[in-house]
Structures are given as C-alpha cells and as structure tokens.
C-alpha positions as MATLAB code, in Angstrom:
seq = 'XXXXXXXXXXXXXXXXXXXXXXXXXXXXXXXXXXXXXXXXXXXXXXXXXXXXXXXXXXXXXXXXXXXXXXXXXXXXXXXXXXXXXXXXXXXXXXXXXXXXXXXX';
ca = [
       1.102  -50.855  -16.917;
       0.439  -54.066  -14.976;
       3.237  -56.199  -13.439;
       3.528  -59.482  -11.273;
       5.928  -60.319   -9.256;
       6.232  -63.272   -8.091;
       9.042  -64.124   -5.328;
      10.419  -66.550   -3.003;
      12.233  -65.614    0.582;
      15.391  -66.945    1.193;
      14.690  -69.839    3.520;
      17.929  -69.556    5.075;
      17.783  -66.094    6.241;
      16.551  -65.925   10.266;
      13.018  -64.397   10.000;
      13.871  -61.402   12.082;
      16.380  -60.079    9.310;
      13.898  -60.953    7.094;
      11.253  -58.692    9.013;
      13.785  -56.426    9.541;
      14.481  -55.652    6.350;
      10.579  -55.488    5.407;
       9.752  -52.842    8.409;
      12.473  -50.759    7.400;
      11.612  -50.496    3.920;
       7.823  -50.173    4.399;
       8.049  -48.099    7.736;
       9.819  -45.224    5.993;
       8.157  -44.847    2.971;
      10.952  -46.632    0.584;
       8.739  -49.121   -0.351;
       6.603  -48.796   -2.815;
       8.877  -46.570   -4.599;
       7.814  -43.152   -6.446;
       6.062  -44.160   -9.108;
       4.523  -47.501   -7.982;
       1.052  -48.579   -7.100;
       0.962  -51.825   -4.987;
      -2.433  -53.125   -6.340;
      -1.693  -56.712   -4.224;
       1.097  -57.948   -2.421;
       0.144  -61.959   -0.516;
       2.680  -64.375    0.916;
       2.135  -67.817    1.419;
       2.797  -70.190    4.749;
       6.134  -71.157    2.629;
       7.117  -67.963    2.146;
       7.180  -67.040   -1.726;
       4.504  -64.711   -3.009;
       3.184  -62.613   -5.460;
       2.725  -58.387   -5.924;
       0.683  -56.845   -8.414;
       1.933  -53.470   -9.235;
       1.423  -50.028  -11.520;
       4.097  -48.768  -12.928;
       4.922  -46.078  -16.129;
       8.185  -46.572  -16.478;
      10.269  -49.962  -16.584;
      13.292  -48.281  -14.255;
      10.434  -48.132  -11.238;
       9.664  -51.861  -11.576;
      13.383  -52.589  -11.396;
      13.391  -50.127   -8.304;
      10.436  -51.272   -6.277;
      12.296  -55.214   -6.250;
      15.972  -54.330   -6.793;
      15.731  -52.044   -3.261;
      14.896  -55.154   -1.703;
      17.664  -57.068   -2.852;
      19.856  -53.737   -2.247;
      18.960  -53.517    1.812;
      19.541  -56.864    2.471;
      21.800  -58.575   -0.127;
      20.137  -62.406   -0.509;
      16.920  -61.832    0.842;
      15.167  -63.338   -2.241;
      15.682  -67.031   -3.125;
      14.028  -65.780   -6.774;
      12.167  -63.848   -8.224;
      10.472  -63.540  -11.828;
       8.889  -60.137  -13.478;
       6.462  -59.609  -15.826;
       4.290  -57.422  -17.441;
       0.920  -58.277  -17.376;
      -2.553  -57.606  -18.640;
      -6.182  -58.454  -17.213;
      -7.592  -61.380  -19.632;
     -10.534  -59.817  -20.988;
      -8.480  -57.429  -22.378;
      -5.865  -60.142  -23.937;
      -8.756  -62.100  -25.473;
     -10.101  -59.170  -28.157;
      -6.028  -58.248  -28.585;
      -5.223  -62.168  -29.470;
      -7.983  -62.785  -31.796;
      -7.036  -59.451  -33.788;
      -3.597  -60.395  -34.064;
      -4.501  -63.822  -34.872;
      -6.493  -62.238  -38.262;
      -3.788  -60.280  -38.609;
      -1.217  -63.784  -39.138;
      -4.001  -65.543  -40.991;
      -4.034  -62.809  -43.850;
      -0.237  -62.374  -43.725;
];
C-alpha cells in the first residue's frame, strides 16, 4: 500500500543536528525501515516535504517516521500520514461505490 508523508522540520533546530540526525539514520541502514520502499522523498527551500512510501503493514509506516522522531526528540515541526492511491485507480473505485449509494 501507498502512503504520503508529508512533514515539516523544526525550524528551530540548528541544521547540523538536523543533518546529523538524517546521516545517522540513512548512513546505517535504519532508514527506510524493513519493510519500506521509499518510492520519493523531496524537501523544499523551507524545509517541509513530502515521502512516498510502500508499506504491508501499518506498524512499518509508524516505524519508518516515529524513528525519526525517536533519534532526535522534536525534529519534526508536523507531520501528517496517509494512505494513498494513484487516481486512475480511485476514479473506476468512486464511480462503483457511487452506484452502489444510488441503489441503496
């Protein structure tokens, strides 16, 4: 299954933890965890951004953000999680369910 992420950095936190914290995780192998695919992971000049990620199981979505949060406590200003679909294949599942309503 599909998930974005989208995130913001804490603003008040010196870059260098910041990077810190990122080499760390990705320099070891923490990050993705087992079970995650990073399909896309941007920043932006203000520093929020968005990942795109695979996961199975709900627990490895919680993982891949919560280690973050974990290693550096306050590292994220926010962050929202969803599960997500590509829309071609929301557009078919929307119009069935809409049939579904109109005959209920």
């Amino acid at each position: 299954m599909l998930y974005v992420m989208y995130w913001e950095l804490n603003e008040n936190m010196p870059k260098e933890e910041l990077l810190q914290v990122a080499q760390k995780l990705t320099s070891t192998g923490t990050f993705p965890p087992k079970g995650v695919n990073v399909v896309r992971w941007d920043v932006t000049p203000d520093g929020w951004g968005i990942s795109i990620i695979e996961a199975e199981k709900a627990w490895d979505v919680f993982s891949a953000i919560g280690m973050w949060r974990s290693m550096k406590p306050g590292f994220f200003k926010m962050t929202k999680v969803s599960p997500a679909m590509p829309v071609k294949e929301v557009l078919p599942l929307e119009g069935e369910l809409l049939k579904r309503l109109a005959s209920a």
